[in-house]
Backbone as CSV, one residue per row, in Angstrom:
resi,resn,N_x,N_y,N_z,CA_x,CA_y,CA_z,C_x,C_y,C_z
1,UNK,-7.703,-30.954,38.211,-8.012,-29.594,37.771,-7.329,-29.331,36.428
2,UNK,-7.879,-28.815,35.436,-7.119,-28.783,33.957,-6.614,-27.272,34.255
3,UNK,-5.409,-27.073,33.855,-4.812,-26.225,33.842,-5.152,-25.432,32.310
4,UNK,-4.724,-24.031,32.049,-5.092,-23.506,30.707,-3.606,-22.735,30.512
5,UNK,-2.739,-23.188,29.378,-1.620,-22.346,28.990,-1.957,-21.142,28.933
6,UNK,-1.640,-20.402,29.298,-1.632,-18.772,28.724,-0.846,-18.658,27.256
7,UNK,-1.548,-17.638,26.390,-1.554,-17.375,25.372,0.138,-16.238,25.313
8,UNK,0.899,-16.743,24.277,2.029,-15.815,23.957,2.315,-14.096,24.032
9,UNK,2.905,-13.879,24.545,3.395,-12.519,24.397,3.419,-12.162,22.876
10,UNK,2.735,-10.730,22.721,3.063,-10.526,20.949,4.295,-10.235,21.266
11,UNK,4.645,-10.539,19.880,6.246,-10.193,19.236,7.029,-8.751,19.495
12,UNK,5.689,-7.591,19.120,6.023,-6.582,19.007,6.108,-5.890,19.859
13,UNK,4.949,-5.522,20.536,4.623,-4.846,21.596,5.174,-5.021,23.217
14,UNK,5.174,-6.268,22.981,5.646,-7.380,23.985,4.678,-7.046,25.726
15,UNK,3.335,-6.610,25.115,2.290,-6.652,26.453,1.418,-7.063,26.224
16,UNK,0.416,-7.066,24.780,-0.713,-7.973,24.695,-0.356,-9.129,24.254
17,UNK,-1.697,-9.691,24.456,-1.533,-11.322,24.110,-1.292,-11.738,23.195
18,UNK,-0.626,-12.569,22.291,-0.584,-12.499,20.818,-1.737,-13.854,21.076
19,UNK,-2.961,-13.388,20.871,-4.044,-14.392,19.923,-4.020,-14.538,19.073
20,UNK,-3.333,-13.919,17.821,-3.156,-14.231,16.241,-2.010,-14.323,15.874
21,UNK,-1.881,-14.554,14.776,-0.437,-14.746,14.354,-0.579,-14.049,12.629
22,UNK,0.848,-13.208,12.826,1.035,-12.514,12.178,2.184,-13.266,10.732
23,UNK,1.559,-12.689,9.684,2.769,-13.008,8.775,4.002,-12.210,8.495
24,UNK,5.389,-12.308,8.709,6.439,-11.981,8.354,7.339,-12.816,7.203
25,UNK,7.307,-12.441,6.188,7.105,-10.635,5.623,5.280,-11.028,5.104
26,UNK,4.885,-9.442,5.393,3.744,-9.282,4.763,2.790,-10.630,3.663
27,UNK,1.914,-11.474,3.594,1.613,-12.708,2.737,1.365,-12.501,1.826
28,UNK,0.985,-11.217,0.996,0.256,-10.844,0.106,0.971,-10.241,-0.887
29,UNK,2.834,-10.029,-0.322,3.952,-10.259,-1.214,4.085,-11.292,-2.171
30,UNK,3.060,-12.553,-2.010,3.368,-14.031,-2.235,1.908,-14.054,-3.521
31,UNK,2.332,-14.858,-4.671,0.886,-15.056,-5.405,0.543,-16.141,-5.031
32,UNK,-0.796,-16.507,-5.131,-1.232,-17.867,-4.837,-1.409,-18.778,-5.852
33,UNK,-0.526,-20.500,-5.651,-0.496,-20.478,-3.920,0.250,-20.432,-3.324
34,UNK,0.161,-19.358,-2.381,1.687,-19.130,-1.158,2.022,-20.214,-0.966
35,UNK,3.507,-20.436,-0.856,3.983,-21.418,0.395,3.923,-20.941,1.814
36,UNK,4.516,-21.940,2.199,4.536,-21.807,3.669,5.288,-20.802,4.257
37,UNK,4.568,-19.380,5.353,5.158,-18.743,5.879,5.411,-18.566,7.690
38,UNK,6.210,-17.788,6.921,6.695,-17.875,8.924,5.765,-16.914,9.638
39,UNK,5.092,-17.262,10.574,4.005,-16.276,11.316,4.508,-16.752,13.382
40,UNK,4.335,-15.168,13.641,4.403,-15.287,15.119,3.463,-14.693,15.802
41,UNK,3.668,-14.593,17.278,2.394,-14.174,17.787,2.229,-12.547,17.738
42,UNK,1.173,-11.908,17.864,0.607,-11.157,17.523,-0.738,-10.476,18.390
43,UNK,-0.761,-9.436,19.085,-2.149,-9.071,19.230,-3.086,-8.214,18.257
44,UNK,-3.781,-8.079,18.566,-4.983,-7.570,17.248,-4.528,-5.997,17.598
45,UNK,-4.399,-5.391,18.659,-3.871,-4.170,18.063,-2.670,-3.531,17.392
46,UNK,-1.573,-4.637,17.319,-0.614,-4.202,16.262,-0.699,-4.820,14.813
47,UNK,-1.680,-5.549,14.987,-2.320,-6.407,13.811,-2.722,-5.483,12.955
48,UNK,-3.730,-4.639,13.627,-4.831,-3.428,12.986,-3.817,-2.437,12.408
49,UNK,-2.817,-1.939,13.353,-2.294,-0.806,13.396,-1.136,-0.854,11.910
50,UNK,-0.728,-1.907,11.630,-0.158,-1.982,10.521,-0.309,-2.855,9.359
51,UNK,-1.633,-2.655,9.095,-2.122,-3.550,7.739,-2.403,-2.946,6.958
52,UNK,-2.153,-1.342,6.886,-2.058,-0.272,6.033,-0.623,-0.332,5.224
53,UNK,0.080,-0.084,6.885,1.533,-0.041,6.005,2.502,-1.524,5.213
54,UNK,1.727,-2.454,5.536,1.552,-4.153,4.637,1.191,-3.615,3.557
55,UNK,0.014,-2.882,3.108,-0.037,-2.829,1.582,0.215,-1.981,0.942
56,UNK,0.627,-0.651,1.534,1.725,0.226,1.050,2.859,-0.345,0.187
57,UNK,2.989,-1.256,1.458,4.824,-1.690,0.873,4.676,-2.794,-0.040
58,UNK,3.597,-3.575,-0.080,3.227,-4.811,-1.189,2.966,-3.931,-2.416
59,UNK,2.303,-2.926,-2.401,1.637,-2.078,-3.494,2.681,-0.978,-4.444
60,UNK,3.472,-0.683,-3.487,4.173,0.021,-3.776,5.881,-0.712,-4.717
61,UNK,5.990,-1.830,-3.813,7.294,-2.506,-4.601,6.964,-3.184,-5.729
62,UNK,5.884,-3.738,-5.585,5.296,-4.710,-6.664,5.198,-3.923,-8.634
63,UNK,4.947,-2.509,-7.774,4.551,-1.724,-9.601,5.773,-0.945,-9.496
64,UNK,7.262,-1.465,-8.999,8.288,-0.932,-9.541,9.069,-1.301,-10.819
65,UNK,9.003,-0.146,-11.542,9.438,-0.625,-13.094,10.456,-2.176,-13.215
66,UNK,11.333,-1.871,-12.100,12.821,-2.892,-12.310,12.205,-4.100,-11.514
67,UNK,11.000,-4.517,-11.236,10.533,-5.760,-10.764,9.491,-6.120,-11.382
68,UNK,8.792,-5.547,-12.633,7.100,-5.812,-12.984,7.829,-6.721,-14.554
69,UNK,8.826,-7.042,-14.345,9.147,-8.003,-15.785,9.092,-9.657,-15.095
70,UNK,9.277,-9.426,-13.742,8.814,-11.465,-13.246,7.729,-11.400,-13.427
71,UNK,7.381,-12.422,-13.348,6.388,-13.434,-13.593,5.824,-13.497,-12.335
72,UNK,6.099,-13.774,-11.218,5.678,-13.886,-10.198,4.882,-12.534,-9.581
73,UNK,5.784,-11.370,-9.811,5.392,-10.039,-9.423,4.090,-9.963,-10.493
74,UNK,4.174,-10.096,-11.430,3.072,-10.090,-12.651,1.429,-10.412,-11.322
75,UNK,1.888,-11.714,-11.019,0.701,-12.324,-10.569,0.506,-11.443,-9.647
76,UNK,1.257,-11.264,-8.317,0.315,-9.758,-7.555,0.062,-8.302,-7.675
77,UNK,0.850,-8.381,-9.223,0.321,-6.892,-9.926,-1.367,-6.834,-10.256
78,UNK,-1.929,-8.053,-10.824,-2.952,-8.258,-10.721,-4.003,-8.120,-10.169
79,UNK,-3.544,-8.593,-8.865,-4.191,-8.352,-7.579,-4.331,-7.119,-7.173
80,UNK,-3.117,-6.511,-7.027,-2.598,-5.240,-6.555,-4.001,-4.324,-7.515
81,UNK,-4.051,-4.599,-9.018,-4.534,-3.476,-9.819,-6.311,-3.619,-9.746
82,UNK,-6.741,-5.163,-9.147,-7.870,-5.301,-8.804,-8.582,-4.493,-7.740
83,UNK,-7.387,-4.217,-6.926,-7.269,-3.683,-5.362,-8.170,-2.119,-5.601
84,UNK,-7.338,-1.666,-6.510,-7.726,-0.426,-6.940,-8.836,-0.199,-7.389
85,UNK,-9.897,-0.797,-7.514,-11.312,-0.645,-7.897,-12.310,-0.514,-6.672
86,UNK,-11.818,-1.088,-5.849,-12.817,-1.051,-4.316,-13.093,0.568,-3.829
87,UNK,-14.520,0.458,-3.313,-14.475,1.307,-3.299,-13.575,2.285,-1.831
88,UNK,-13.588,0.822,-0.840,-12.648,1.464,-0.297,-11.078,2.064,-0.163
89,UNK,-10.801,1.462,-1.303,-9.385,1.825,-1.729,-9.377,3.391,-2.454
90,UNK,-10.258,3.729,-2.610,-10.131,5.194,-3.493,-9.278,5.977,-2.917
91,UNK,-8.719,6.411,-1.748,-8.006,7.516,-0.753,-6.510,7.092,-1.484
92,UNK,-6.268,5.546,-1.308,-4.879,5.340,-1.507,-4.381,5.540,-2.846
93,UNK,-5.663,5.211,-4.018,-5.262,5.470,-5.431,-4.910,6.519,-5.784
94,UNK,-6.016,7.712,-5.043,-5.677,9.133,-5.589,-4.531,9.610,-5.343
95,UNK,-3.852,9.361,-3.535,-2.828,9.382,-3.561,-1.280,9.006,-4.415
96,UNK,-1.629,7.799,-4.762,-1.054,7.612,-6.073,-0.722,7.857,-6.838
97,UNK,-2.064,8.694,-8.126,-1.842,9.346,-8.757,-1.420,10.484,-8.600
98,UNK,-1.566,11.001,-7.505,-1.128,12.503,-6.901,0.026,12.307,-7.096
99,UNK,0.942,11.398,-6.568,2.547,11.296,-6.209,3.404,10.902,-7.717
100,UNK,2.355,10.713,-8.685,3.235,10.181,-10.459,3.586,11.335,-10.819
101,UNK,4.798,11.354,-12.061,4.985,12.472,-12.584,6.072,11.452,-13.489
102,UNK,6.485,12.277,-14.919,6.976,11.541,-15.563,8.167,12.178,-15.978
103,UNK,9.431,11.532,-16.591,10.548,11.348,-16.155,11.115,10.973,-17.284
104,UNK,12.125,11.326,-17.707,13.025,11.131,-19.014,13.697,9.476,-18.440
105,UNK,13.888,8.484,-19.648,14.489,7.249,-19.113,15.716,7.335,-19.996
106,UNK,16.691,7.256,-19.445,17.996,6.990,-20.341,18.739,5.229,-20.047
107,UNK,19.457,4.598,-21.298,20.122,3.152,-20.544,21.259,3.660,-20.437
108,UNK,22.210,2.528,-19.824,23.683,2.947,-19.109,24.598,3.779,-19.737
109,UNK,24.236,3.538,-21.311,25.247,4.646,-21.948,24.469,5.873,-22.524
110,UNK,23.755,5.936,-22.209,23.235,7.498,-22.044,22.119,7.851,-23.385
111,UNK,21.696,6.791,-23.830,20.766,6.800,-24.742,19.245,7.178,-24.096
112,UNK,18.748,8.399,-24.916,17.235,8.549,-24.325,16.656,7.443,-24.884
113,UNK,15.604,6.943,-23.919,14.806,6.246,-24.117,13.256,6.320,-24.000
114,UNK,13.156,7.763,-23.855,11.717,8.346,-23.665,11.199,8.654,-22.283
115,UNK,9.975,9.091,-21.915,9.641,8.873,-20.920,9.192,8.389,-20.034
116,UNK,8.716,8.224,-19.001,7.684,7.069,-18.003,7.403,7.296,-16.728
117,UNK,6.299,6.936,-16.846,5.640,7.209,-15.634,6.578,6.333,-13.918
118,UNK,6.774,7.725,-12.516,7.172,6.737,-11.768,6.130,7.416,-10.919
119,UNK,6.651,7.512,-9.409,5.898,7.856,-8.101,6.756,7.776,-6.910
120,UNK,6.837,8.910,-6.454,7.580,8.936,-4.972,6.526,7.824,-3.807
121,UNK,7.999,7.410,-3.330,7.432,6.317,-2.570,7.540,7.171,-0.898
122,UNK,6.848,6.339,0.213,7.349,6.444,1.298,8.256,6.017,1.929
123,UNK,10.102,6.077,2.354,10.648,5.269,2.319,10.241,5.493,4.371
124,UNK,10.032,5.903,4.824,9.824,6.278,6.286,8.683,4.799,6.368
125,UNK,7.913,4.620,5.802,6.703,3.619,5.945,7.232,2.107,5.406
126,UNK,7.365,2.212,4.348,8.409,1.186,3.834,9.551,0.243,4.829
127,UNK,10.419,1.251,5.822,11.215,0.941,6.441,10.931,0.663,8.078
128,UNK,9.193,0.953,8.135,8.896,0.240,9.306,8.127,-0.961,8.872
129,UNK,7.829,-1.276,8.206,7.651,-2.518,7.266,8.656,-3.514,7.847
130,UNK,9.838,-3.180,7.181,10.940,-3.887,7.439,11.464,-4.107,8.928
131,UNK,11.085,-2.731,9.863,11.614,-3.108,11.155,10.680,-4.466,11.922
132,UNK,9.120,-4.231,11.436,8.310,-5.361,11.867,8.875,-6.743,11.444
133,UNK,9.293,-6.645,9.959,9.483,-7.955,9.732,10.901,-8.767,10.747
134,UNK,11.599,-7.276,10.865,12.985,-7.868,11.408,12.606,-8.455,12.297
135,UNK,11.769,-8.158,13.549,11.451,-8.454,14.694,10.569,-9.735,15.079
136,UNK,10.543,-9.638,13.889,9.108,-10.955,13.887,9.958,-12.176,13.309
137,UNK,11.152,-12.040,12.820,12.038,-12.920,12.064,13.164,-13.246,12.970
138,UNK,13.335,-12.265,14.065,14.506,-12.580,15.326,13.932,-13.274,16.058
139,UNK,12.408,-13.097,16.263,11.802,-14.146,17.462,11.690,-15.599,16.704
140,UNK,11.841,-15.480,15.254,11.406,-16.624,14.544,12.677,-17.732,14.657
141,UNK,14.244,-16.869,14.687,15.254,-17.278,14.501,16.203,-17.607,15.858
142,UNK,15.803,-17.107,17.073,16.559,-16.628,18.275,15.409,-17.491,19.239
143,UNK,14.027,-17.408,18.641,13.096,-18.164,19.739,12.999,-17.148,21.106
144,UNK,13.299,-15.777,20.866,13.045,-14.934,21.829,12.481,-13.688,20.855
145,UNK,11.785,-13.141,22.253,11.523,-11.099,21.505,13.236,-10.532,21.253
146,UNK,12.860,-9.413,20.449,13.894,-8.956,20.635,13.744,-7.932,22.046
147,UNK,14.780,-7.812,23.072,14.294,-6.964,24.245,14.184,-5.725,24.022
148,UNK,13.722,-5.141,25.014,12.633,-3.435,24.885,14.400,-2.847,24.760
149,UNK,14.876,-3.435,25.555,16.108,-2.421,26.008,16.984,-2.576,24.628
150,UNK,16.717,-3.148,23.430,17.644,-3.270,22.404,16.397,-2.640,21.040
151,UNK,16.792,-1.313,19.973,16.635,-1.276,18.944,16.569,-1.569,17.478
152,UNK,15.625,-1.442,16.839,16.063,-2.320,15.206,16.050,-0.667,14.448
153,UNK,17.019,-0.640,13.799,17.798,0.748,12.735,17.466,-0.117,11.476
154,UNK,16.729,0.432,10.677,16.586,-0.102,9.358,16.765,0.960,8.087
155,UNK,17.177,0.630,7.209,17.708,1.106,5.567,16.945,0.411,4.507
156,UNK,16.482,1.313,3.319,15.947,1.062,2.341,17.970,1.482,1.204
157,UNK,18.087,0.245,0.838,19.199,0.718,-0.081,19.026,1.751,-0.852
158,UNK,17.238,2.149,-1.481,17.470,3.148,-2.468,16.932,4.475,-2.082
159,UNK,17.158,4.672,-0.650,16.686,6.191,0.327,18.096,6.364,0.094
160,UNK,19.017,6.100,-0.313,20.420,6.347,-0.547,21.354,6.462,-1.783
161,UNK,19.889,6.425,-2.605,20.437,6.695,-4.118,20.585,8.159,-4.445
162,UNK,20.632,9.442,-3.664,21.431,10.249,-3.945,21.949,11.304,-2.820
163,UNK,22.344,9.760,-1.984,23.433,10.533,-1.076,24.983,10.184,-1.208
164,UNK,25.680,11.076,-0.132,26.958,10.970,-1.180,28.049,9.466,-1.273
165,UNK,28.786,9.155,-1.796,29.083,8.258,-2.287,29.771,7.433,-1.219
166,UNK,30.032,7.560,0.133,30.527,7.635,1.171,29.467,6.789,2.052
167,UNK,28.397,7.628,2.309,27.392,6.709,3.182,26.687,5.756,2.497
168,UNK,26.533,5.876,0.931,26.030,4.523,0.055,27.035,3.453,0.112
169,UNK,28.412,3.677,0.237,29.448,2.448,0.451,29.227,1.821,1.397
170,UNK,28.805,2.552,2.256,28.734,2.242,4.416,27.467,1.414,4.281
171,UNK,26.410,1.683,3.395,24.962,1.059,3.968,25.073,-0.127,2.627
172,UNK,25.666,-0.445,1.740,26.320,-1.376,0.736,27.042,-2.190,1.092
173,UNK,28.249,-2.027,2.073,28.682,-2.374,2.636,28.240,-3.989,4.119
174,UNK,27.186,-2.775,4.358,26.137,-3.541,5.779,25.623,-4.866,4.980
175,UNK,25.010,-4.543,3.949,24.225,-5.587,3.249,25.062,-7.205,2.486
176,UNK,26.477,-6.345,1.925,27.343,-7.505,1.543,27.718,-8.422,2.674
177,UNK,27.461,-7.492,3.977,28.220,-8.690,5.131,27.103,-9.355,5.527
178,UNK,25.998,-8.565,5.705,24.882,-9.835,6.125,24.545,-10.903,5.281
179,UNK,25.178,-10.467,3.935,24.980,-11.654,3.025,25.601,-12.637,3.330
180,UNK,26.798,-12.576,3.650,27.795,-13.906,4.690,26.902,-14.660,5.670
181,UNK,26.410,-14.302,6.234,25.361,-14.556,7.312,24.482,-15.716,6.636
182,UNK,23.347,-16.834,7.980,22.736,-17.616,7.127,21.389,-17.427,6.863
183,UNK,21.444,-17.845,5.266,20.482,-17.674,4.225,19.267,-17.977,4.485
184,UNK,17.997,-17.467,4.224,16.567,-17.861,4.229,15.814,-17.740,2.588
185,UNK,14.982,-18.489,2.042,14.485,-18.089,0.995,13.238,-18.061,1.384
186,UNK,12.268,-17.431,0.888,11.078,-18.129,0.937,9.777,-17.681,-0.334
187,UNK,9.037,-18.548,-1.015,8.837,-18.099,-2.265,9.417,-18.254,-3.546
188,UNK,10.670,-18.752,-3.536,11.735,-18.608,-4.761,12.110,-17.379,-4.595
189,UNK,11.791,-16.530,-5.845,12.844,-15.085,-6.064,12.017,-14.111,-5.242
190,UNK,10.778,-14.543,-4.448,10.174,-13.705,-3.903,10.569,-12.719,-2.385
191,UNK,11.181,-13.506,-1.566,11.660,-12.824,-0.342,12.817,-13.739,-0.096
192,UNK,14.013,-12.888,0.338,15.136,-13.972,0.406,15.546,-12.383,2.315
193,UNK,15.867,-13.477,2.729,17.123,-12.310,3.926,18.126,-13.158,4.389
194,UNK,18.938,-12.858,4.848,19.994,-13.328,5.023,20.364,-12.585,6.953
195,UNK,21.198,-12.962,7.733,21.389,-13.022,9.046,22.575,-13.265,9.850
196,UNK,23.154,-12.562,10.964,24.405,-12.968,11.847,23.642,-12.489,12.745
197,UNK,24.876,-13.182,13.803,25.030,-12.523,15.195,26.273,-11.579,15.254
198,UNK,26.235,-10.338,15.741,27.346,-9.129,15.044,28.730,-9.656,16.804
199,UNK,29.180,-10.204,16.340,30.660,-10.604,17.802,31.219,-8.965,18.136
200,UNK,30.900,-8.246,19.531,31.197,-7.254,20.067,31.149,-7.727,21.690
201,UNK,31.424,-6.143,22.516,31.071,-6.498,23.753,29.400,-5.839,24.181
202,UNK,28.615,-5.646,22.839,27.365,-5.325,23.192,26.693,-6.716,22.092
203,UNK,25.310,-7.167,22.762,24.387,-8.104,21.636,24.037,-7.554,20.153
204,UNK,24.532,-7.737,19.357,23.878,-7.283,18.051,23.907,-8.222,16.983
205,UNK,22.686,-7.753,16.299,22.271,-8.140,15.071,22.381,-8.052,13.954
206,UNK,22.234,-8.035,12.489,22.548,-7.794,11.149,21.704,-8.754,10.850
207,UNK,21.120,-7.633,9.511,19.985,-8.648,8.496,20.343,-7.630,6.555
208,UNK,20.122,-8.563,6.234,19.874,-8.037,4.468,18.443,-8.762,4.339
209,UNK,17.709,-7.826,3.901,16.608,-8.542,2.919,16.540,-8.077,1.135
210,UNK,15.746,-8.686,0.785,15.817,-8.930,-1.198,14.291,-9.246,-1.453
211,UNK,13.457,-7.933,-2.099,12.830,-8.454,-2.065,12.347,-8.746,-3.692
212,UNK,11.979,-9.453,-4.518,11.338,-10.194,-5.738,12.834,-9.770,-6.140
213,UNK,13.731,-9.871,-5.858,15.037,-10.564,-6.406,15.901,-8.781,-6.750
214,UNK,15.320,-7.841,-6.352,15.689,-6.286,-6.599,15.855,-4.995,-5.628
215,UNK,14.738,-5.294,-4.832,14.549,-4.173,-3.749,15.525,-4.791,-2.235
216,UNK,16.433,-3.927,-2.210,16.855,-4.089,-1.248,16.940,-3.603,0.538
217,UNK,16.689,-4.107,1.684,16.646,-3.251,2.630,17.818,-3.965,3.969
218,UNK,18.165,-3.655,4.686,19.087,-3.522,6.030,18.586,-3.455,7.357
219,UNK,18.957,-4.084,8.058,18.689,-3.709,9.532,19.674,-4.076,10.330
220,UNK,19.490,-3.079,11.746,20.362,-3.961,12.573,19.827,-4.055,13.905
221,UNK,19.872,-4.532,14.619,19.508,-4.559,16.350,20.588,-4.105,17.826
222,UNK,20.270,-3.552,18.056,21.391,-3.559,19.188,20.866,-2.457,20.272
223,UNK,21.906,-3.033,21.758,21.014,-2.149,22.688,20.890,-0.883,22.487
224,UNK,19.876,0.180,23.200,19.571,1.134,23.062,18.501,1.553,22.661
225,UNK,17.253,1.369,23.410,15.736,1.152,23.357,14.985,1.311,21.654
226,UNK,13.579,1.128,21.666,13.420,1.071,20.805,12.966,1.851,20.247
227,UNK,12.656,1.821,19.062,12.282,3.114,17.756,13.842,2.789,16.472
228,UNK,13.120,3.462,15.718,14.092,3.782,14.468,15.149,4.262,14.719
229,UNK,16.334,4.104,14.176,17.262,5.058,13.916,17.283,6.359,13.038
């Protein structure tokens, strides 16, 4: 009698089947030709449910002033600006333009340098971005889910660029130690994170990610069900 494996638990959800496999981080961060990425299992409804907020966060980091001078970012700016012609993309552009407004630029010693165009980002969307990737990168690294009964708390370093100088040390802080932790690259300067196991009397985690060598984000895991912090 041939027996039939059953198909993986998704990563995320941890009740449907993962029939697909998902890329962590997002693939389309990557110009082609990608290297090789890390993908886990996946069902098609958390597949669906966040391939919006995949190109939010590809779209959105990629046309940040302090990353559009690589070369690499160059190449999925491209893409990114092709993106914008479809006609189904029109909702997200306008939004776009809705959210620009322009902005005096000064350098470190206080010289104007004119103005320029930026755009409020979502850092709430952005930072579930990052909780997916965490999760999809603990099963990648641990060879388990992370459990229901344990949370991922994630930080965008620059949702903290004008809070007070106190909790930017604390979440600066998080990121220098996960840098101790061991290293992943993948891409070259394109996605780098870094990783521990946090030694307490509860299981926890620590991550830094980097992304095109500028944008920085945080996470951590530990019990106490799931959702955001």
């Amino acid at each position: 009698m041939t027996r039939h494996r059953s198909k993986p638990t998704c990563v995320y959800c941890g009740k449907g089947e993962g029939t697909t496999r998902d890329h962590v981080p997002p693939q389309y961060l990557f110009p082609k030709p990608r290297p090789e990425l890390v993908t886990v299992p996946c069902c098609e409804t958390c597949r669906r449910s966040q391939s919006l907020n995949d190109e939010y966060f590809v779209r959105t980091i990629a046309m940040r002033s302090d990353v559009d001078n690589d070369p690499t970012t160059k190449l999925v700016l491209d893409a990114v600006h092709r993106s914008f012609t479809k006609p189904q993309k029109i909702g997200f552009t306008r939004a776009l333009i809705d959210s620009m407004s322009e902005l005096p630029v000064y350098t470190p010693a206080g010289v104007y340098l004119g103005h320029a165009s930026f755009f409020d980002s979502d850092l709430t969307r952005l930072c579930n971005v990052i909780e997916r990737v965490t999760r999809g990168l603990y099963y990648h690294e641990y060879g388990a889910r992370l459990p229901d009964a344990h949370r991922c708390v994630t930080y965008a370093l620059d949702g903290f660029a004008s809070a007070g100088s106190e909790d930017k040390g604390r979440v600066r802080q998080l990121f220098d130690q996960a840098c101790l932790g061991k290293e992943r690259t993948l891409g070259g300067n394109v996605f780098k994170y870094w990783f521990q196991s946090v030694v307490g009397p509860e299981p926890a985690t620590l991550w830094a990610f980097l992304v095109y060598g500028r944008v920085g984000f945080v996470a951590l895991t530990m019990p106490g069900g799931r959702g955001r912090g």
